[in-house]
Each structure stands twice: as C-alpha cells, then as structure tokens.
C-alpha positions as CSV (number, residue, x, y, z in Angstrom):
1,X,0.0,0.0,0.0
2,X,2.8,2.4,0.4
3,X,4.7,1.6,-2.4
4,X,1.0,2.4,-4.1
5,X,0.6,5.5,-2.4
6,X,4.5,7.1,-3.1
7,X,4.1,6.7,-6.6
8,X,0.7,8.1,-6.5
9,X,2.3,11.3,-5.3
10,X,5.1,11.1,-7.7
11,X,2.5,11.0,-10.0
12,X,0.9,14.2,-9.4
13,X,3.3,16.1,-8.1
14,X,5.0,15.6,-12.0
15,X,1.8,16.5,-13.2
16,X,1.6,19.6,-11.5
17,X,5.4,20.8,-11.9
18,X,5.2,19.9,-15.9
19,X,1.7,22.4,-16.2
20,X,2.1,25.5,-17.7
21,X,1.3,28.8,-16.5
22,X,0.8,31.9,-17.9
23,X,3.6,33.3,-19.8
24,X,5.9,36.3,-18.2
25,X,6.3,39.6,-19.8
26,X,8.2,39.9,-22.7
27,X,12.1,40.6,-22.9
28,X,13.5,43.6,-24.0
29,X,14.5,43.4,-27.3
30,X,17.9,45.7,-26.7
31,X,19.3,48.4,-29.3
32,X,19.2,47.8,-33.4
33,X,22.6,47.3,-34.3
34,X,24.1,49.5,-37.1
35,X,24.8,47.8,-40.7
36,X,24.6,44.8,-38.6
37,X,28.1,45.4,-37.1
38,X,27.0,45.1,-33.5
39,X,26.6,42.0,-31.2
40,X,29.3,39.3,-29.9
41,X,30.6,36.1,-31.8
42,X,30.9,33.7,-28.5
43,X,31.0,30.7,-31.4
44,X,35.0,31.2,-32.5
45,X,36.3,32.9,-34.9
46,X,38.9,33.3,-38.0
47,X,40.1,36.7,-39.0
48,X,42.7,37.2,-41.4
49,X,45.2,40.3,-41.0
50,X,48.1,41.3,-43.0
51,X,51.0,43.3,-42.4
52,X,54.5,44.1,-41.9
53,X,57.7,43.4,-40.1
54,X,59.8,46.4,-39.6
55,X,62.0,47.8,-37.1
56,X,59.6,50.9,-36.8
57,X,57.2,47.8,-34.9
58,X,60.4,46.1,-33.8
59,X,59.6,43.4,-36.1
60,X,55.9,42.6,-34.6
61,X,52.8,42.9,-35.6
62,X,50.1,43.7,-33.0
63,X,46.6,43.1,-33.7
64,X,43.8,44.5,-30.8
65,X,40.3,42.0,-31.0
66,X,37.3,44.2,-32.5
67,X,34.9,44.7,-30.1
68,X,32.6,42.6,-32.0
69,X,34.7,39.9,-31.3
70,X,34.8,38.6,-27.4
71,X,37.7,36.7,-26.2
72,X,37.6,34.7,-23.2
73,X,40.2,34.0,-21.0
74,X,39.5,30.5,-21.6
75,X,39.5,30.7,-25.1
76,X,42.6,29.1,-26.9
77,X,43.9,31.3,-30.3
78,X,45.9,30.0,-32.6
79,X,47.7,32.0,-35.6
80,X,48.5,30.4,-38.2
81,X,51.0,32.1,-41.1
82,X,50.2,32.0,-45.1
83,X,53.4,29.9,-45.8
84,X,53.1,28.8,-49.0
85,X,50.9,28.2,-52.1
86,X,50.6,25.3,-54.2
87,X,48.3,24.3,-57.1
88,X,45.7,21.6,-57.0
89,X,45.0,19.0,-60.1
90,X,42.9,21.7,-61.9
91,X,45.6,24.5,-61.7
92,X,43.7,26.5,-58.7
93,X,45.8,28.0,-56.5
94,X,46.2,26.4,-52.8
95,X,47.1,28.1,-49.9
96,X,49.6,26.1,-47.4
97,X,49.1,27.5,-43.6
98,X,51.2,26.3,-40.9
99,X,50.9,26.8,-37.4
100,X,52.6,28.9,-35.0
101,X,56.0,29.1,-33.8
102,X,57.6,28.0,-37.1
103,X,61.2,28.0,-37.7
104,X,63.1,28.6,-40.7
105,X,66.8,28.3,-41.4
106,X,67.4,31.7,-43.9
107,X,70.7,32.4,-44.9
108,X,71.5,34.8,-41.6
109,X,70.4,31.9,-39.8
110,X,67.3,30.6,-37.8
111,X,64.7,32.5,-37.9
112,X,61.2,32.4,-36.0
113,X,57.9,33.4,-36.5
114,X,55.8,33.5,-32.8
115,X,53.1,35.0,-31.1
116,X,51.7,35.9,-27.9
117,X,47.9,36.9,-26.8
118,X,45.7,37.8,-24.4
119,X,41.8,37.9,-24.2
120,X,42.4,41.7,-25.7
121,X,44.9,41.2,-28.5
122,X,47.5,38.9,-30.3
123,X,51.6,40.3,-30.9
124,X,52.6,38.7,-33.8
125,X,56.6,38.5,-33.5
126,X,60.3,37.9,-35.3
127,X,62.9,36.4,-33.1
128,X,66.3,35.5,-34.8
129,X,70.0,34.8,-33.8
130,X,71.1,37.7,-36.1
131,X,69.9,41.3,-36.7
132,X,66.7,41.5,-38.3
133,X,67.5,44.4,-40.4
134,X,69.0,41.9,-42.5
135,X,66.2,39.7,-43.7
136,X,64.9,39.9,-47.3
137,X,61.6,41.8,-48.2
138,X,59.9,38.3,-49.0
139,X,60.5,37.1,-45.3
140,X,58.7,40.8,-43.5
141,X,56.6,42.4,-45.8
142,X,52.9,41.8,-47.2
143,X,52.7,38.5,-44.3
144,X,49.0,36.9,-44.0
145,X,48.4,35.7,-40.9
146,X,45.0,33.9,-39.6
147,X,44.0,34.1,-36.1
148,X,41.5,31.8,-35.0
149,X,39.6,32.5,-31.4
150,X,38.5,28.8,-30.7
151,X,36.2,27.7,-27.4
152,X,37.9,26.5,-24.7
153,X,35.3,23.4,-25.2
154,X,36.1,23.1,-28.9
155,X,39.8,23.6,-28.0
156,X,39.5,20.3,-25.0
157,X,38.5,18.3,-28.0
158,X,40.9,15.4,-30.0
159,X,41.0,18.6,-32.5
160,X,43.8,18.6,-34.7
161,X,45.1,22.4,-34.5
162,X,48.1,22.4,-36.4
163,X,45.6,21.7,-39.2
164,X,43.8,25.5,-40.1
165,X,41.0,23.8,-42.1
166,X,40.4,21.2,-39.3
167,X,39.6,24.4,-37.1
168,X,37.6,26.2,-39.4
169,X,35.5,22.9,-40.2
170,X,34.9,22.3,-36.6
171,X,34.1,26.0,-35.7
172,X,31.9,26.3,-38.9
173,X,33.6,28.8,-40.4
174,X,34.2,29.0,-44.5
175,X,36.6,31.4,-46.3
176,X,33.6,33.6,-46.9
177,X,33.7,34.3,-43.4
178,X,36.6,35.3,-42.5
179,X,36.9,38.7,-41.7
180,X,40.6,40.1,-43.8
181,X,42.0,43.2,-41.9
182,X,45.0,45.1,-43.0
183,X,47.1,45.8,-39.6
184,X,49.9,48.1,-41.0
C-alpha cells in the first residue's frame, strides 16, 4: 500500500510541476545594431590580418580584438601564417598554412615566427640569432596571418590544430567568413 501511495504522489506532483502557467512579460529586445556590425561572436572565430615586419614595430605585428569579437580567457587562439601556395590537379591556387612558432633556417640563420595573446589582442613576432635588419623583403613584408579565437570546449577536444582547415571545419567557419583586416 505504500509503495501504491508514493508513486501516486510522484505521479501528481509531476503533473503539477510539468503544467504551464501563464507566460511572463516579454524581454527587452535591446538596441538595433548599425549595418549589422554590432553584437558578440561567442561561437570562435577566424580573421585574417596582414602586415609588416619592420623595425619601426620592432619586427611585430600587433593586432587589438574588434569589439565585436569577445575573447575569453578561456578561449585558446591560434595564428596560423600563409606559408606557402601550391596548385591543386585543376591548376587552382592552394594556400599552405602552418601553425605557429615556425622556424626557418634563412641564410642569416634561424629564424622564428611567434606569437603571444591575451583575451584583448595577439603580438605577432620575429625572433632570430642575427639582426633583423637583414632579412629579405619576402621574409617581412605583405605576411598573412589567420588568427583563430577557438572555445575553450572546442579547443578540449581530440582537435587537430596544427591543421587550419580542421579548425575552421569544426568551428563552422568557411573562407567567406573570414573577416581580412589590414594591420599596418
């Protein structure tokens, strides 16, 4: 008889807590955004910047998040440098991205690309063991870098980062997307 009367009172007390009241007031519905340039992307994010090493930037390139763009703490970015292009089978041109730090031995000697970041910007930087004057136009100027703001959830993941497209395709993120800024 107890066992009757507990799941009785289960019963109903589901019934009651699943019933629907009346509904609330609506929301606010917050400002209309300009040219639809306002809001937050909390989903990730791939923007493309350009620009140049020089000693006027002591061979850096700093890049300050838009404020469109929030950046956790928590939030893993990855820059990625246009390396290289390639054609595929039909004669299209490829682009070959590679990961940051890379290191490359130049005829001075090695030479690295790196980065740092916070949640409010990324320093994109030269580091060598030689003076940087001394590197070739093709290894500081016109660079295209991608920097992508992944979730620290996406990021947690067997994701394979070195791998630009990989990130992209998990983030949801096609080339038609990705905002291109020039920095310099």
């Amino acid at each position: 008889m107890k066992k009757i009367s507990f799941t009785l009172g289960t019963l109903i007390a589901l019934f009651f807590i699943s019933c629907e009241g009346p509904a609330g007031p609506p929301g606010f519905d917050g400002l209309n955004g300009l040219d639809g340039l306002d809001g937050v992307n909390i989903l990730g994010q791939v923007i493309e910047i350009e620009g140049d090493f020089s000693p006027s930037n002591d061979f850096s390139i700093f890049f300050e998040f838009p404020q469109t763009i929030e950046v956790f703490e928590s939030d893993v970015v990855l820059v990625y440098i246009l390396f290289d292009q390639t054609e595929d089978s039909n004669g299209e041109a490829v682009d070959v991205w590679r990961l940051l730090p890379q290191t490359l031995i130049v005829d001075q000697g090695l030479l690295q690309y790196n980065y740092d970041h916070t949640f409010l910007d990324v320093n994109i930087f030269l580091e060598a063991d030689f003076d940087l004057a001394s590197l070739l136009p093709g290894d500081t100027d016109n660079q295209i870098f991608r920097i992508a703001v992944v979730p620290a959830d996406f990021a947690t993941s067997k994701l394979d980062k070195s791998n630009l497209s990989a990130v992209m395709q998990s983030l949801n993120v096609s080339e038609s997307d990705i905002k291109r800024v020039p920095v310099n």
